[in-house]
N, C-alpha and C positions, 0 to 999 in steps of 0.2 A: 834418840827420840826426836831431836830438833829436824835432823835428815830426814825421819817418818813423813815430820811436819811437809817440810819442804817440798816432798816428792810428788806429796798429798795437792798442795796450791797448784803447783807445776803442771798437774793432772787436769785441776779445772779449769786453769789458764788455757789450757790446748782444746780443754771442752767448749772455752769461750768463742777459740779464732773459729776452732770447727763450725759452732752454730752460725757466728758471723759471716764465715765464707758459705754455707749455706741459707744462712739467707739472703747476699746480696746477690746470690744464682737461682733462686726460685723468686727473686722481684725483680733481676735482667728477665727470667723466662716468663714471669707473669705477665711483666710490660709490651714483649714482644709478643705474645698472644693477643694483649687487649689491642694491640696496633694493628696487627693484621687482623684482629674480626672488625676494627674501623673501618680499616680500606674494603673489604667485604663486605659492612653494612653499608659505603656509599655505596658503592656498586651493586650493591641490590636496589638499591634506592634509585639508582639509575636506572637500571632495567626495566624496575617496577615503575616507574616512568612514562617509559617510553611506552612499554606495554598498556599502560592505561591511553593513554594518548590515541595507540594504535585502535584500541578498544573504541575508545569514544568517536572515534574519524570513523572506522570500520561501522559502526554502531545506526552514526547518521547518515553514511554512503547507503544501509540495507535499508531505515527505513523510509526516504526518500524516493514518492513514486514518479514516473519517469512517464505511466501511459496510465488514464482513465479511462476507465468502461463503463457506460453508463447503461442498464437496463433496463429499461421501462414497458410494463402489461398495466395493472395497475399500483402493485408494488414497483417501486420508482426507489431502485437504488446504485450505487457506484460503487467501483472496486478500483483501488488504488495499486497499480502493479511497478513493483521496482524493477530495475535494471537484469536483475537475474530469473525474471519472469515470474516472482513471486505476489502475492497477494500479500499485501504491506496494510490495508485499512478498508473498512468494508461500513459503509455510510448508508442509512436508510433518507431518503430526501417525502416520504408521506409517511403516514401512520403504518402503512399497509407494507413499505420498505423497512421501517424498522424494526416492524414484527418478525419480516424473513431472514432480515442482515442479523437480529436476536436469535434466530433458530437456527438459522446455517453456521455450520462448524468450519470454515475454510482460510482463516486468517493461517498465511504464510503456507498456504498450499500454490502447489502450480497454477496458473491464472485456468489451463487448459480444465483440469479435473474442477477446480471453483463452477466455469462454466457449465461440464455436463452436471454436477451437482446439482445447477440452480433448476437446469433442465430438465432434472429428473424430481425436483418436489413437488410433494401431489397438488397443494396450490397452484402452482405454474402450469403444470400439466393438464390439469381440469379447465385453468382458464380458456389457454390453447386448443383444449380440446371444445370449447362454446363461441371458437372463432374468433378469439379474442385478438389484438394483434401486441406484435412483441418488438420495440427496436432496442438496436443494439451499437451503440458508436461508442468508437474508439478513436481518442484523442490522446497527441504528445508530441513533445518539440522531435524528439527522437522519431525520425521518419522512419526507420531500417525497421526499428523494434514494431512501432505503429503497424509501419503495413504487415509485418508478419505476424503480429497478433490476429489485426483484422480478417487476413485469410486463413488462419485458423479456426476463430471463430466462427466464420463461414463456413467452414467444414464440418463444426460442429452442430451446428443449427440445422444443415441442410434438411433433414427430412421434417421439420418445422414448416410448411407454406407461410404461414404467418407470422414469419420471424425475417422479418429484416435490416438489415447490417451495413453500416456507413460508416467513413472517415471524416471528421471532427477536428474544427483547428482547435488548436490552445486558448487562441482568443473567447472563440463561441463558448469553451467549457467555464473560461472565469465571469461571461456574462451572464450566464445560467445560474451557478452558484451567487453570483450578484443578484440575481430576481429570488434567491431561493428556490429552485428548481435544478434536477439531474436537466444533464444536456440533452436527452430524449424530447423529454416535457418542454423543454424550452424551445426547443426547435419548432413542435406542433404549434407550441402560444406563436411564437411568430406569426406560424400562418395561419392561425385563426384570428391573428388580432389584424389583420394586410384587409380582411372578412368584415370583422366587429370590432372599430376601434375600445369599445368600452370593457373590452374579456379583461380582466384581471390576470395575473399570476396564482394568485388564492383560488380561486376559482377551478384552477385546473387540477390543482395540488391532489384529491383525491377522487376523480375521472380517471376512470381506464383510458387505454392509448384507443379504444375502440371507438368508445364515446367522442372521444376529444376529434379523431377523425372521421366519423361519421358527422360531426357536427360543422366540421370543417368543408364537406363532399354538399350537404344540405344547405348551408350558404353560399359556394360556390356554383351549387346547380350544377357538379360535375359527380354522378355516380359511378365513373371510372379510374376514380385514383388510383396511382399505383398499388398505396395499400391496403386497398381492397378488393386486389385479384385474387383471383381464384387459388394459383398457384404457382412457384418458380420464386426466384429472391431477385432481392431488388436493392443495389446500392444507392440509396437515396446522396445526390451532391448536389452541390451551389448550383448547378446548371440544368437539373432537374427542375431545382425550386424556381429558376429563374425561368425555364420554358413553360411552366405550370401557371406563370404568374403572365408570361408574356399571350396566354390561350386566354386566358381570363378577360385582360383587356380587349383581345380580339371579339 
């Protein structure tokens, strides 16, 4: 009976080491999982990082624009284009721009399809079509993209008579914006104000480009400005304005 005993303790003795030698190999292998999903949480934590980083750099490179367009009939609005020729911000600068820049669907379309779009809304169309006149400059420190914009744009407008398209420093576009005015508008105010020192900015803010130069042509006593030929496009530049200016004092 006592041997029974014996045999019996013996038995759970060895049940004992057994359980203990497996539990100090399912807490070596517990611990060596939780180590290595450490070293794999930092290194997600890394990746995921960098990745946001890359994100946010990538993020402010796309929406950063590089060239303004600035449109002006009587809707008077600007199209901010990034690097990769996209439409990145679309600004009405009168009441009548931010009606269209509200209606036109174009944010992060191609600058090129923005344009015919703008071209082909019946607003625009009907204006053009009562002889209304249309400019179009493009300005950006980036010359390359600039002028290649510009003589797109050019291409696009062409069967438009009264649509004309200039290059625009970066300077002229933040004094514009400083009056409250696209660069179109602002360029006209110049030379109506060379005219009427008293013209306002406000004043022009919701004038067609037609009025504003017809009122421009009727103090100057010159009814042949360029933008009111007949027909053929016209890069309006500093040296234009400046031989326009130097006819005057003649």
């Amino acid at each position: 009976m006592r041997e029974k005993i014996k045999q019996a303790f013996d038995q759970v003795q060895a049940e004992d080491g057994l359980k203990h030698s497996t539990s100090e190999y399912i807490f070596y292998k517990t611990r060596g999982y939780t180590q290595t999903k450490a070293v794999n949480y930092k290194r997600v934590l890394s990746v995921a990082a960098c990745l946001l980083l890359l994100f946010l750099g990538g993020r402010q490179f796309y929406f950063i624009p590089t060239v303004k367009i600035s449109i002006d009939i009587n809707p008077s609005m600007e199209l901010g284009v990034n690097r990769f020729d996209r439409i990145v911000s679309v600004e009405g600068y009168n009441d009548d721009g931010k009606n269209l820049a509200d209606e036109l669907d174009i944010k992060f379309m191609d600058y090129k399809e923005a344009v015919d779009r703008i071209m082909e809304n019946r607003e625009v169309e009907a204006l053009l079509s009562r002889n209304e006149i249309m400019t179009i400059s493009v300005a950006g420190k980036n010359e390359v993209q600039s002028t290649e914009i510009l003589s797109n744009i050019e291409s696009c407008t062409e069967a438009q008579k009264n649509t004309h398209c200039y290059y625009a420093s970066s300077e002229e576009v933040e004094q514009a914006h400083e009056a409250g005015l696209s660069h179109g508008r602002y360029r006209a105010f110049l030379e109506l104000r060379e005219l009427d020192s008293d013209i306002t900015a406000e004043e022009l803010q919701n004038m067609s480009m037609r009025e504003i130069w017809d009122m421009i042509e009727e103090l100057s006593g010159n009814e042949s400005d360029s933008f009111s030929g007949a027909g053929g496009k016209h890069r309006q530049t500093d040296q234009d304005r400046q031989g326009r200016n130097e006819g005057k004092q003649n």
